[in-house]
C-alpha positions as CSV (number, residue, x, y, z in Angstrom):
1,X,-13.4,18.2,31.0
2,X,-9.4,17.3,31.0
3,X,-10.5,14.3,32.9
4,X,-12.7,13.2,30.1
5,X,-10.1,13.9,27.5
6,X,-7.9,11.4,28.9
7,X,-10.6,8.6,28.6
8,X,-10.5,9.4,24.5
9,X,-6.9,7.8,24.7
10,X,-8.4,5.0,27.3
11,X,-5.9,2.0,26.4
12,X,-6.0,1.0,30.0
13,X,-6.6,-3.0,30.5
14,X,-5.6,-4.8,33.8
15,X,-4.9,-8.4,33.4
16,X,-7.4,-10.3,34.8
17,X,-10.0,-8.1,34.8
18,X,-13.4,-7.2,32.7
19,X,-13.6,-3.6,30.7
20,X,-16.4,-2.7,30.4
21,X,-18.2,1.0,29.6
22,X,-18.6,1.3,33.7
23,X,-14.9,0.9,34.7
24,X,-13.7,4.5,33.0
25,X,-16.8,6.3,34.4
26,X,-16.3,5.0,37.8
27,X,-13.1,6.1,37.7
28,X,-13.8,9.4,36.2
29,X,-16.5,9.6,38.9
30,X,-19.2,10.2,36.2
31,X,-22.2,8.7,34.7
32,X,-21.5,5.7,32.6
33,X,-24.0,7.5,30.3
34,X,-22.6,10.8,30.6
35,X,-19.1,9.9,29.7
36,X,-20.0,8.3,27.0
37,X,-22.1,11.4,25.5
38,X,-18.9,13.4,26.3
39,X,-16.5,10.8,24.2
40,X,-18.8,11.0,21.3
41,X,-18.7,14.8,21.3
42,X,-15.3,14.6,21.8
43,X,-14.6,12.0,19.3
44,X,-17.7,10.6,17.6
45,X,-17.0,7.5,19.1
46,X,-19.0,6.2,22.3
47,X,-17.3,4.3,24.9
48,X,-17.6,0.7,24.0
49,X,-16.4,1.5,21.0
50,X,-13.3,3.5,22.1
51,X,-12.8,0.5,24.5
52,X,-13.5,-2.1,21.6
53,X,-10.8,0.0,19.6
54,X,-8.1,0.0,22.1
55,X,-8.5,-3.4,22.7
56,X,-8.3,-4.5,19.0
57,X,-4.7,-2.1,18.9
58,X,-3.2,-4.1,21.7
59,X,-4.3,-7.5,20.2
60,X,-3.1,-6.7,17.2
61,X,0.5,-5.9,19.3
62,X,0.5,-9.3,21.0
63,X,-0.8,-10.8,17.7
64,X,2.5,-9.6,15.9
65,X,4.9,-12.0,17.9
66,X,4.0,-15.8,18.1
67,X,5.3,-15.2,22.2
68,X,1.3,-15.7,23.4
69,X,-1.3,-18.2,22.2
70,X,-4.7,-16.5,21.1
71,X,-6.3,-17.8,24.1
72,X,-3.8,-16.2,26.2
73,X,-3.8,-13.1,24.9
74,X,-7.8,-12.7,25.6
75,X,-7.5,-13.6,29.0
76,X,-4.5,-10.8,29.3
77,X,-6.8,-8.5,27.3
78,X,-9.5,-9.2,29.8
79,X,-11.6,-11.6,28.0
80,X,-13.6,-14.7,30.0
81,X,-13.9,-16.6,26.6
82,X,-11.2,-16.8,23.8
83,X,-14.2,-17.4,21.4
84,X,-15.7,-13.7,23.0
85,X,-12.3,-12.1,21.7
86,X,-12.3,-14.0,18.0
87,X,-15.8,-12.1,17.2
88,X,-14.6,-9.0,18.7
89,X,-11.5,-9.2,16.8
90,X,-13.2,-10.6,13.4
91,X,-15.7,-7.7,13.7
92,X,-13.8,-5.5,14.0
93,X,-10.8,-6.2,10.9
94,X,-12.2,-8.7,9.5
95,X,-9.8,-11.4,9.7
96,X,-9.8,-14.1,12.8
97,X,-6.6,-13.7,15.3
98,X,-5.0,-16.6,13.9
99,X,-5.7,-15.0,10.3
100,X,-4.2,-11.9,11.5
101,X,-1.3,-13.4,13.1
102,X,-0.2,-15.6,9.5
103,X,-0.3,-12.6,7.8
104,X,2.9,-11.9,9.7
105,X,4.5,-15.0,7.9
C-alpha cells in the first residue's frame, strides 16, 4: 500500500518519453488496472487522470516563463504532438497554452 501512496503524488515525467497509465504500474509492479482502482480509492481520481493533472501543474510551471516555446515544452512533458498537449491543456483549464501563458502579461 505505501507503494501505491506514492503514485497519488506521481509528478514523475522523463524527457523524451511517453506517460502513459502502464509506466507507474510497471514500476509499482502491479496491474495497470489494479493501480488504478487503488488511486481512485485512495483519491477518487483514476490514473490517467492523476497523470493528466500532474502534467497540466508542470505545464502550467514552464508556461509561467517565456524561457520554452509551447512546442518545446510538450515534447519535455512527453508529448509526440504539440497539438496532443493544446487539447490536453484546453481540456483541462480551459484556456490554450498560449492563452495561459498571456495571462502572465
Amino acid at each position: 500500500m505505501k507503494k501505491l501512496e506514492c503514485y497519488c503524488n506521481y509528478a514523475k515525467y522523463r524527457k523524451g518519453h511517453k506517460i502513459s497509465c502502464i509506466t507507474p504500474a510497471a514500476e509499482a509492479k502491479v496491474s495497470p488496472r489494479y493501480l488504478s482502482d487503488m488511486l481512485r480509492a485512495l483519491t477518487g481520481q483514476n490514473t490517467q487522470q492523476l497523470i493528466h493533472e500532474k502534467l497540466v501543474k508542470k505545464a502550467k510551471e514552464k508556461l509561467s516563463t517565456p524561457e520554452l516555446s509551447v512546442s518545446e515544452i510538450a515534447y519535455q512533458l512527453g508529448f509526440e504532438h504539440p497539438q496532443s498537449f493544446g487539447k490536453l491543456f484546453k481540456t483541462k483549464t480551459h484556456l490554450s497554452p498560449l492563452e495561459f501563458r498571456h495571462s502572465f502579461n
